[in-house]
C-alpha positions in Angstrom: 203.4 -43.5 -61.5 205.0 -43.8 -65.4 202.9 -47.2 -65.5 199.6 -45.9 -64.6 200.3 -42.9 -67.0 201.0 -45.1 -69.9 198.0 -47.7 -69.1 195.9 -44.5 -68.8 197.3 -42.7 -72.7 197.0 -46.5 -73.6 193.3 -46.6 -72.5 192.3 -43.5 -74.3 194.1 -44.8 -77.2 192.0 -47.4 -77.6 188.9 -46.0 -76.4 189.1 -43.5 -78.8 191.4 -44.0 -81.9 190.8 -47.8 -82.5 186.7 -46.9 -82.6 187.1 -43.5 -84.9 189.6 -46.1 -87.3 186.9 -48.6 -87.6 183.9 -46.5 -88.0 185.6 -45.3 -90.7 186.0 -47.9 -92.8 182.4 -49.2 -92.2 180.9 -45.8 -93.0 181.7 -46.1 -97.2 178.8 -45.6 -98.8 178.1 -48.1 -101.8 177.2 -46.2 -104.7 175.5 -49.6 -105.9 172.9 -51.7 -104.5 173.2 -55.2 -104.8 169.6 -56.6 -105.1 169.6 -60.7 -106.0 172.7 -62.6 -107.5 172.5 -66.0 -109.0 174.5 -68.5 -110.6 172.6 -71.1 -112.6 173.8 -73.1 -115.8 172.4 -72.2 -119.1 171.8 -75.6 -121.4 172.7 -75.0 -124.6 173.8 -77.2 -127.8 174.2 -80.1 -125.1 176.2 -78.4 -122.5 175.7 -76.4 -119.4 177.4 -73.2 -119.4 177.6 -71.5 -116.5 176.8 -68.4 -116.2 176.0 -65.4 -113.1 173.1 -63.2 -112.9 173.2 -59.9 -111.0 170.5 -57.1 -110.3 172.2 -54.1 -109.4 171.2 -50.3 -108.9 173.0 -46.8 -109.3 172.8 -45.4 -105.8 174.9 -42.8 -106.2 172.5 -40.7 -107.8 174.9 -39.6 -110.4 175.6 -41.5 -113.4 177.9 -44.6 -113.6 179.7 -45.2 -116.8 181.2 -48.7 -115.4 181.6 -50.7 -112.6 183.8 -54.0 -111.6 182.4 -56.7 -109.4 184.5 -59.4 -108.5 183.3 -63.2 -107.8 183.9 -65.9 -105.2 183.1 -69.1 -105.4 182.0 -70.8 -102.0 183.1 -74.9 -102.1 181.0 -77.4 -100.3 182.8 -76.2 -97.4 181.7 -72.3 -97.2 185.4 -71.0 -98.0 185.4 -68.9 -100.8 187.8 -68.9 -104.4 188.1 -66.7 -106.2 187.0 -66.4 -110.0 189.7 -65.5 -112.0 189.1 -62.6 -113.6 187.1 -59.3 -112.8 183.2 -59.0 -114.3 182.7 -55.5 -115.6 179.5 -53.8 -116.5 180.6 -50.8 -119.2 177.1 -50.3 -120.7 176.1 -47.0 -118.3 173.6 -46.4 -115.9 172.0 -43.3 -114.9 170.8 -42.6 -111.3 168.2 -44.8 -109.7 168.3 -47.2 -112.4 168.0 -50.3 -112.2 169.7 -53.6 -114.4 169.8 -57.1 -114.7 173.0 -58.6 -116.2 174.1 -61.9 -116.9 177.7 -63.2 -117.5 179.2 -66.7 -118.9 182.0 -68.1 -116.8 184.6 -70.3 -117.4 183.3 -74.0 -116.8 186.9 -75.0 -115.2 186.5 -72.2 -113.0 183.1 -73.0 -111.5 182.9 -76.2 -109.5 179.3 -77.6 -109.9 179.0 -79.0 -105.9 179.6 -75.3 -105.0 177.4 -73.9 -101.8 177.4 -70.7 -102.6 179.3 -67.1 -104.2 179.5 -63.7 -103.3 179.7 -60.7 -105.2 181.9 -57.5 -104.9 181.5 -53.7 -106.3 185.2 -53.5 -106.5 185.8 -50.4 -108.6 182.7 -47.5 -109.9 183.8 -44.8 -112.6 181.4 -42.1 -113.2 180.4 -40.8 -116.1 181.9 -36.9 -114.9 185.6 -38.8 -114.6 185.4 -39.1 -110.9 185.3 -42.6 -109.2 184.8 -44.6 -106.7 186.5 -48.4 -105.2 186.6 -50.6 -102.2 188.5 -49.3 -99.3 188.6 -53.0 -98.2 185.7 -52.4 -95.8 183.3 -54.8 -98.7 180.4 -52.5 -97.9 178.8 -53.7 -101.3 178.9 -57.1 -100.8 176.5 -59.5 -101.3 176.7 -63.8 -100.7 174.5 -66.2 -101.3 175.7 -69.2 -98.9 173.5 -72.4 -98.8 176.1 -75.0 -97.5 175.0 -77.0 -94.3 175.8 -75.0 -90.7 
């Protein structure tokens, strides 16, 4: 009688905790939109510079004084690396607006037969000292992955 008691606490456990946990974590709302990301080399003075394009939106319909996005590198394999180093965007943007922005990377840092690289919203402060960051869910996440399947 114990068993089927504890298989039956253990069932509603699961059928109802384990659901409510992950629901959760896939319910943060991104308070940017990710539109396009792209990283192309810039050819300047003789040398290509790498550098990472991203169109991004305030969709939290207040305004954001800056956010962090961080970069990963996918090998000719798929796995991502990380870049080293955060990417932060600290010039404002009110609500609804949109932006392009473009960073230089570190050459060393970016292999050239790379298949692809995904961008994070890590971290969002707003402009009325309130903020917002990953909860590890990735909800604003966006890859760009053209290595062979």
């Amino acid at each position: 009688m114990r068993k089927i008691h504890f298989l039956l606490a253990l069932g509603c456990y699961v059928a109802f905790v384990i659901p409510q946990t992950n629901a959760w974590a896939a319910e943060q709302k991104c308070p940017v939109a990710l539109d396009h990301i792209e990283l192309s080399y810039a050819h300047q003075g003789g040398q290509s510079k790498p550098q990472l394009r991203i169109n991004f939106g305030n969709a939290a319909g207040k305004q954001i004084s800056t956010i962090t996005f961080t970069l990963s590198i996918l090998d000719p394999s798929g796995y991502p690396h990380p870049y080293p180093g955060d990417l932060v965007y600290r010039k404002g943007l009110e609500a609804d607006e949109q932006k392009v922005f473009v960073w230089s990377l570190a050459q060393e840092s970016v292999d050239i037969h790379r298949t692809g690289e995904t961008v994070l919203v890590q971290e969002v402060e707003f402009s009325d000292a309130t903020s917002w960051k990953d909860d590890g869910s990735e909800s604003c996440e966006l890859t760009v992955d053209f290595h062979p399947k």
